[in-house]
Structures are given as C-alpha cells and as structure tokens.
NUSE-95110 format. One record per atom (N, C-alpha, C, O): x, y, z. Coordinates in steps of 0.1 Angstrom, whole numbers, plus 5000, padded with zeros to 4 digits. Layout:
BEGIN
XYZ;...
//
This chain:
BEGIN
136511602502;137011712510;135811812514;135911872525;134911812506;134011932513;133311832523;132911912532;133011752525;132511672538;133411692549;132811692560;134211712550;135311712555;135411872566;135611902577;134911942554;134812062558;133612112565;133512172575;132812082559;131512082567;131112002578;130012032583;131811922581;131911892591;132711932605;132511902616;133712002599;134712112608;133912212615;133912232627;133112292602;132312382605;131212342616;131112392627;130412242611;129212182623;130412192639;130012262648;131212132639;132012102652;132312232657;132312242669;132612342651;133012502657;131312552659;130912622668;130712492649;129112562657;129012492667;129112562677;128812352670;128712302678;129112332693;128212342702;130912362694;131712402702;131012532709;130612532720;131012632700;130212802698;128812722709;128712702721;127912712699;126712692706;126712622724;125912622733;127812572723;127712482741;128312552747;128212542759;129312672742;130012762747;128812842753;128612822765;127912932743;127013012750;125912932755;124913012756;125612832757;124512762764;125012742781;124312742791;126612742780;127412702794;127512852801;127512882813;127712972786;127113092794;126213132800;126313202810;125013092795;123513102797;123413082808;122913162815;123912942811;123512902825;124112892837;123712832847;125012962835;125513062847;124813172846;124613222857;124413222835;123613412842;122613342843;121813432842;121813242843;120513182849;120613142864;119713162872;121813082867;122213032880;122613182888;122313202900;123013252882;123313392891;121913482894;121513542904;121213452879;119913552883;119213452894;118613502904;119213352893;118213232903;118713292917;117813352924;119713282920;120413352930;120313472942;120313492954;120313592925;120013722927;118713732933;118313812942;117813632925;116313622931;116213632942;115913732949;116713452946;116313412959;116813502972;116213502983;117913572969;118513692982;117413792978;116913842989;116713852965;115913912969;114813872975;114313952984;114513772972;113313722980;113413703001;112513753008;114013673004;114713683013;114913793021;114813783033;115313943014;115014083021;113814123019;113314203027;113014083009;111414113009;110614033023;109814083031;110913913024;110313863037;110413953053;109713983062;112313973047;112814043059;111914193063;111314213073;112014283052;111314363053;109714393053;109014483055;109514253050;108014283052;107414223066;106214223070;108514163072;108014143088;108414253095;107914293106;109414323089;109714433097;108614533097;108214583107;108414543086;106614653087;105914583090;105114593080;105614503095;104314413100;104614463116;103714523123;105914453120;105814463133;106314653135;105514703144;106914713132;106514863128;104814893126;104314943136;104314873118;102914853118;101914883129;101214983132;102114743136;101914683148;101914773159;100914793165;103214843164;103714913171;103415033168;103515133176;103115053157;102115283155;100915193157;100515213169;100515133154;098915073156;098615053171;097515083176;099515013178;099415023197;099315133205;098715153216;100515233193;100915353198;099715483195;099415583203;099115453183;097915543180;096715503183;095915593180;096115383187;095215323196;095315353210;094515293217;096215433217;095815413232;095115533235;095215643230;094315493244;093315633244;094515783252;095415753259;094115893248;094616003251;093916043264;092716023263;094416083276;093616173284;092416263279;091616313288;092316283268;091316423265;089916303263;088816303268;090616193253;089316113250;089016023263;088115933262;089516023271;089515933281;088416023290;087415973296;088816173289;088316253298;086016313290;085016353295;086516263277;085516343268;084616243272;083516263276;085116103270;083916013272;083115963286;081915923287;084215983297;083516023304;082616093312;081916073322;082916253301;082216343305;080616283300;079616283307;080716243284;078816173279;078516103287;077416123293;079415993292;078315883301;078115923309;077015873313;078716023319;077916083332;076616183324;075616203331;076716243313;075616263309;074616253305;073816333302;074616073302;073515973299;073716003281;072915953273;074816103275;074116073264;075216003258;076416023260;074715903249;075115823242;076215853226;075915923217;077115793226;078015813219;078515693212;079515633213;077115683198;077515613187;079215553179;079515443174;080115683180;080915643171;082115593182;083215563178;081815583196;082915533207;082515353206;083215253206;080515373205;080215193208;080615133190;081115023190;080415183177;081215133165;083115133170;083715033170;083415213173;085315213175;085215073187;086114993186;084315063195;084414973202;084114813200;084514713206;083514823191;082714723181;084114653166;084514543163;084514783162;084914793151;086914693160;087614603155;087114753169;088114723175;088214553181;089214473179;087414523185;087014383193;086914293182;086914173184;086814353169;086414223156;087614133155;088514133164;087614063148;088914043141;089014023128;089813953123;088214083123;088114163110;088714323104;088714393094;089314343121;089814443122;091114433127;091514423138;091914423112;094114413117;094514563119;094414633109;094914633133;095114713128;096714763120;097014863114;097314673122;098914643119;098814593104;099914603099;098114543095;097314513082;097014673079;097914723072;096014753082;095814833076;096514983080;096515093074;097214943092;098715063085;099615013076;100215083068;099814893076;100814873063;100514863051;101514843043;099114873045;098514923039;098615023034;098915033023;098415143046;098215233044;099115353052;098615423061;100215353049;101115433059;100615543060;100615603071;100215583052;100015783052;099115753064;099615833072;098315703070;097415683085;098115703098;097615753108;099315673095;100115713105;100315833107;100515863119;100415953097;101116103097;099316173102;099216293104;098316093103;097216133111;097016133125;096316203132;097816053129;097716053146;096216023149;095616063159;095615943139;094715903144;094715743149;095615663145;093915693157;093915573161;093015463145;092015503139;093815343145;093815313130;092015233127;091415203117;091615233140;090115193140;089415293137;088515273129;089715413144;088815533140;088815563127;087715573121;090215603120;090515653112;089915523100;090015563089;089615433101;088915323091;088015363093;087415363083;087115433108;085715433110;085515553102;084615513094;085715683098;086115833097;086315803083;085315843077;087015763077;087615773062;087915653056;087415623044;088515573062;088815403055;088315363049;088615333037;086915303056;085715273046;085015333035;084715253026;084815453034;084415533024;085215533011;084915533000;086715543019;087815513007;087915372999;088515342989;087315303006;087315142999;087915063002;088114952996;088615113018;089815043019;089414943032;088414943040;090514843031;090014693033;090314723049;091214803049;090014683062;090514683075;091314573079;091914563089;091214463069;092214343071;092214263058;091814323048;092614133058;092414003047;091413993041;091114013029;090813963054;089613893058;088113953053;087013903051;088514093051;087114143045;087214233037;087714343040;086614203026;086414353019;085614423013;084514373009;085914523012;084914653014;084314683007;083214733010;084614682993;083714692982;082814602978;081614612973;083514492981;082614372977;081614332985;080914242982;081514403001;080214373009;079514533005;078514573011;080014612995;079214732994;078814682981;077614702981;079014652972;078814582962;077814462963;076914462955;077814362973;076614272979;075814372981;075014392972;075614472993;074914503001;074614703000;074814803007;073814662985;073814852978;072714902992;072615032994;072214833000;071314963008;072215023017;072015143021;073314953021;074114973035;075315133026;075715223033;075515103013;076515213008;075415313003;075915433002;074315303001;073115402999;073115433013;072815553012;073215403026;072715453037;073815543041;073615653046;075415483040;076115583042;076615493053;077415563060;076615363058;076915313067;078515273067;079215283057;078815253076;080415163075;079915033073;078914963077;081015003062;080614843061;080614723069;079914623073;081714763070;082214683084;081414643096;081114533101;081014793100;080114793110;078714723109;078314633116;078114793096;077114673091;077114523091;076114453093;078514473090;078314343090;078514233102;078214123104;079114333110;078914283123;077914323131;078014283143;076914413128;075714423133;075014353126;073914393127;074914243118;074414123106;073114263096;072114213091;073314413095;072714453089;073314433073;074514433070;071914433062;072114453049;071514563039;071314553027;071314683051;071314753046;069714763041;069414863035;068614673043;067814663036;066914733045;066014793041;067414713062;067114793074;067114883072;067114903060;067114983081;067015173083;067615153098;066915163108;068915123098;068915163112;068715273116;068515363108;068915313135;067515383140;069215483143;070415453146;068415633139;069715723142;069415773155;068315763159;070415813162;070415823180;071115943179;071416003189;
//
C-alpha cells in the first residue's frame, strides 16, 4: 500500500508540475509577443524621427536672408570667412548626417541653429558624434595635437590634418 500511495502522490506532482509548465508557456508565448509588437513600434517610431529629424535638419539648414546677405557682404570685401568655408566643408562630407545628429541630439533643435553649424560651434567640443561613421573622441583621442589646438575634429580630418601641423590662422 504505501507504493501505491506514493505513487498517487508522484502523479499529482506530476499533473501540478505540467500544469505550471503549460502555464509558463503561455506567459512566455504572450511576453514573446508583447515583445515582438514592441519591437515593431520602436522601428515605427524610430523612422519616424529619422524622418522628423531630417526635416528640422532641412528646415534649420537653409540659409536665412541675413546670412545670405552677411556673406555676401565679406566676399565683396575680399575678406575671408573661415567658419562659412569649415560649414561648407563640414556640410558636403558625409560624415556629416545631419538627421543622425538631431536625433541624437534633439535639444539642437530649440537652437535654431543650422545642425552643421551648431556641430561646428558646440558639437564637437561636446564630444558629440556628427554621424555613424565618425567619432569624436576617438579621432581626439588618436590625434591629442588637433584637441590641444582647439580644432574641430571633424574638420581636421577632412583637411587630412593630425594636429601635429599648426594650421595657419586667417
């Protein structure tokens, strides 16, 4: 008889244990679920700031009448304007997303600055990356003469400087 009984017992554990394992795997199948729909609004919303992004980045990139008007007040003056030929430079890369580095960095937006400038101006100094494709600390980190000089990095690297130069101040 007690075999008998212990064997009853094994069969109700048994029963019990496949009971909550059949639970299990339904809240495993629901969280899998829950996942994958979250995963799904994360894509959604992250193309949507890509292209939000994109669109303040077009919108704070177009030149204003005043700068349209300022710059060509220098060049009729022959004098030269460093931080228009880097924005010009800095712009034409493609090392430079500017739809990447507003979404990044949203607060860039409540600047109303154009998002090349505002990398040229602050970005860089802050450490902050202008795209994927490059980063900032780590070519300041390669290249200690260029963050001793005070340079943009960026700019340095597409002028192939390492900083080891002096470039020529104008």
């Amino acid at each position: 008889m007690p075999t008998e009984c212990r064997c009853e017992e094994l069969a109700e554990d048994l029963a019990t244990c496949r009971a909550e394992l059949a639970l299990a795997r339904r809240q495993q199948e629901e969280a899998a679920e829950a996942l994958a729909a979250s995963e799904v609004r994360r894509r959604r919303l992250r193309q949507r700031g890509l292209r939000l992004a994109s669109a303040a980045a077009d919108l704070l990139s177009a030149p204003t009448v005043g700068s349209r008007v300022a710059g060509r007040v220098r060049r009729a003056a022959g004098r030269p304007d460093p931080e228009r030929d880097q924005l010009d430079l800095v712009r034409g890369s493609d090392l430079f997303d500017p739809a990447f580095y507003l979404l990044e960095h949203p607060e860039v937006v409540t600047t109303s600055l154009d998002p090349a400038l505002h990398f040229l101006r602050h970005g860089a100094e802050l450490g902050w990356d202008p795209s994927p494709d490059f980063d900032t600390r780590r070519f300041l980190r390669e290249h200690p003469g260029v963050a001793e000089s005070g340079r943009n990095p960026l700019v340095a690297h597409l002028l192939g400087e390492t900083g080891a130069e002096q470039p020529d101040q104008a």
